[in-house]
C-alpha positions in Angstrom: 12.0 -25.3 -4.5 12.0 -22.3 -6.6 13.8 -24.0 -9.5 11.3 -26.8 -9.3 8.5 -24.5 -9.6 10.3 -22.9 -12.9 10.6 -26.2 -14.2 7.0 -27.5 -13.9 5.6 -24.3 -15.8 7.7 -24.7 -18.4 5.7 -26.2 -21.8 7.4 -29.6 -21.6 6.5 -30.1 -17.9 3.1 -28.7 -18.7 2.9 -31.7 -21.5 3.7 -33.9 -19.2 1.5 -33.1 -16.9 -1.4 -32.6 -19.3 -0.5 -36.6 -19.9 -0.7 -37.6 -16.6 -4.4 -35.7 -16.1 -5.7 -37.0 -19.2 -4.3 -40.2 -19.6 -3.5 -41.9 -16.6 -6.4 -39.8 -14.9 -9.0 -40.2 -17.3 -9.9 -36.8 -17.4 -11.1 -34.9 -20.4 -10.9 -31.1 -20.6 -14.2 -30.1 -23.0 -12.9 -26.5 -23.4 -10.3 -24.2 -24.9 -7.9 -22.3 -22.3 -8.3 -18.8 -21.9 -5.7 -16.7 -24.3 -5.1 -13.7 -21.3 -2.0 -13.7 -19.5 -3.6 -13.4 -16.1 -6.7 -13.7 -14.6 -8.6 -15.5 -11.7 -10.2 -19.3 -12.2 -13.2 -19.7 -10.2 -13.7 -23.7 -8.9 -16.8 -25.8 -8.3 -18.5 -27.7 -7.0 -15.7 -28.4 -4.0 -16.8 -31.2 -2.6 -13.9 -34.0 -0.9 -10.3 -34.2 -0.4 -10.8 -36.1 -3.5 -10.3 -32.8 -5.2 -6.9 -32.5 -5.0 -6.0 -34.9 -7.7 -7.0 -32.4 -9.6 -3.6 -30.8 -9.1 -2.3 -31.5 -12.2 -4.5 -28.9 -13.8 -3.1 -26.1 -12.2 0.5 -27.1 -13.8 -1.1 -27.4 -17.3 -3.0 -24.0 -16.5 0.1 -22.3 -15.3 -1.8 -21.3 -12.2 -1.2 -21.3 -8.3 -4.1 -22.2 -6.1 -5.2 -20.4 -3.0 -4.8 -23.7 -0.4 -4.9 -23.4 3.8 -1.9 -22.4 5.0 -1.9 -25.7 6.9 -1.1 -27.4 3.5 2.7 -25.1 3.1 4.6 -27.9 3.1 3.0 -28.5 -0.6 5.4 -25.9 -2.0 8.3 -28.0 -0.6 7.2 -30.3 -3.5 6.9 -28.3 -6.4 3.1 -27.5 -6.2 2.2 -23.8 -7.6 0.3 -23.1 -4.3 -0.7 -20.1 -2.1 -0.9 -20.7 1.4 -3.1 -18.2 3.1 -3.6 -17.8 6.6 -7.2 -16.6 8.2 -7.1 -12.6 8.0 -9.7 -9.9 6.9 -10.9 -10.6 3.3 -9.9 -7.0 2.6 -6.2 -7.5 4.0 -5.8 -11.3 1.5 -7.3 -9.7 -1.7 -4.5 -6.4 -1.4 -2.1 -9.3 -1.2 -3.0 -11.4 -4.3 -3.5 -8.4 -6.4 -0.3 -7.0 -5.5 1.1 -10.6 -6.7 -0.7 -10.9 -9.7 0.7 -7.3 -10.8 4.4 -8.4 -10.0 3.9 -11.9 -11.2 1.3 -12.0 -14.2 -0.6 -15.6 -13.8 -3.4 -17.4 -13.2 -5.2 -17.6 -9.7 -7.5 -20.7 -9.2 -9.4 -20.5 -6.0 -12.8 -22.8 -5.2 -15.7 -20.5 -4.6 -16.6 -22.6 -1.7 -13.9 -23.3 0.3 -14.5 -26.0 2.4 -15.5 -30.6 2.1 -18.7 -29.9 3.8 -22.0 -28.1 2.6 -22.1 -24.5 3.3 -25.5 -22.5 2.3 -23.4 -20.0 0.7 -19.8 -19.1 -1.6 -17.0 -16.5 -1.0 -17.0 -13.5 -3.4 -12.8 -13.0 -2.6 -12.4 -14.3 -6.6 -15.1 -11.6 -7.6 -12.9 -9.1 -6.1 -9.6 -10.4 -6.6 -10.3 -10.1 -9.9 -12.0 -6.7 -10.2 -9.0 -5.2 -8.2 -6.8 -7.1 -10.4 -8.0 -5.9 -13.4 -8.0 -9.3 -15.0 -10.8 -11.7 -16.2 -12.8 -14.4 -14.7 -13.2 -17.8 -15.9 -15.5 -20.1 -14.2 -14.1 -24.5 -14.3 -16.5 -27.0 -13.2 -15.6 -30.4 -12.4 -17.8 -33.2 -13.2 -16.9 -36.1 -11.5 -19.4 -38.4 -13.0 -17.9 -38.4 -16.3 -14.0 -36.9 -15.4 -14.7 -33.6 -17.7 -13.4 -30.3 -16.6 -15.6 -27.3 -18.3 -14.0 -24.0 -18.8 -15.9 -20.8 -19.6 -15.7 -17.9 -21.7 -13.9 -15.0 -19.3 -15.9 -12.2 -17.9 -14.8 -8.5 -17.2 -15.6 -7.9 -14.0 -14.3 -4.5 -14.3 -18.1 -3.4 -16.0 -20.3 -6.3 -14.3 -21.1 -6.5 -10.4 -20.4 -8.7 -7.8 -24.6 -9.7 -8.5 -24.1 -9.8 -12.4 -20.7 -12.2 -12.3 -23.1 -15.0 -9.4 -25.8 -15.0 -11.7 -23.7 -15.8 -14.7 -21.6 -18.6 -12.5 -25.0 -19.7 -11.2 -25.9 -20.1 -15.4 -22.9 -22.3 -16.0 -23.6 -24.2 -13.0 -26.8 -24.6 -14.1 -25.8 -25.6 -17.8 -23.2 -28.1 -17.1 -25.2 -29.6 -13.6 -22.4 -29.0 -11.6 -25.3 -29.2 -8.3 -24.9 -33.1 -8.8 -21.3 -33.6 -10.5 -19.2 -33.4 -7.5 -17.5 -36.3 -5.9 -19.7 -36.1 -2.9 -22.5 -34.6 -4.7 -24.5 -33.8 -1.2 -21.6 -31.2 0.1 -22.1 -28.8 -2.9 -22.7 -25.7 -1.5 -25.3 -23.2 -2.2 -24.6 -20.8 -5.5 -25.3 -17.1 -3.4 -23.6 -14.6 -1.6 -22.7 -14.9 2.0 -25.4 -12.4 4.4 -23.9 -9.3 5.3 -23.4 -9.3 8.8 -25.2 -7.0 10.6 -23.5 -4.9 13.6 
């Protein structure tokens, strides 16, 4: 498993799988790759199980996703993947940025995680990130036209958790990632879930 894992993130697996997204898939990715060594990709719109074609990506990226930890068995075939079971937010984001410090890389995640529409998005990127110390680059995924956008990063180290929605909001906004998802109708909500109140 491990060896498999090596292999795929090495440049000629990465070629290959750069192949398979853009020419068998059809897909077309607009923008350059961020230059850092690490750093957090943040996902939308999430919208279908549809979404996991998409995997490719993440070999070409050299970055692990954050999946369910029901999907594990996803690692038995190669997939850069980090299975997460449900635990305090607090307790998840020690464990990535511990990673990410041992293992410099990429972490994609999809700011809403879940194939139904939710009124709000996680901030665990947001922090991830922050605690991290490394950058944040926003992907959207148009469906309508199989383009994947990639932004400029962002520091979250001098902007707040506020600052970093409205900018993903802007992108969201720019590219009309509201209506480019393969079940346009379960994009969630670009805000901040309530605090909840004790």
């Amino acid at each position: 498993m491990l060896m498999c894992r090596r292999c795929c993130r090495s440049s000629c697996c990465a070629s290959i799988w750069w192949f398979i997204l853009t020419h068998i898939f059809g897909w077309t990715i607009v923008d350059p790759f961020p230059s850092n060594e690490s750093g957090v990709f943040a996902l939308l719109p999430h919208t279908s199980n549809w979404d996991f074609t998409l995997s490719p990506l993440l070999f070409v990226l050299n970055a692990s996703f954050l999946v369910k930890s029901s999907l594990n068995f996803l690692l038995w075939f190669g997939f850069p993947v980090h299975p997460v079971k449900r635990s305090k937010s607090s307790q998840q984001t020690k464990m990535f940025v511990k990673q990410m410090k041992e293992h410099p890389g990429w972490l994609a995640m999809w700011v809403s995680g879940t194939r139904k529409y939710t009124n709000s998005i996680s901030s665990g990127f947001y922090y991830i990130a922050k605690e991290a110390n490394v950058p944040i680059s926003f992907v959207g995924v148009d469906w309508r036209t199989k383009r994947l956008f990639i932004s400029k990063t962002l520091d979250p180290s001098n902007m707040s958790k506020d600052e970093v929605l409205i900018k993903l909001q802007k992108f969201a906004k720019d590219k009309d990632l509201k209506n480019s998802g393969y079940r346009k109708e379960n994009a969630s909500t670009l805000k901040w879930k309530d605090k909840k109140i004790e």
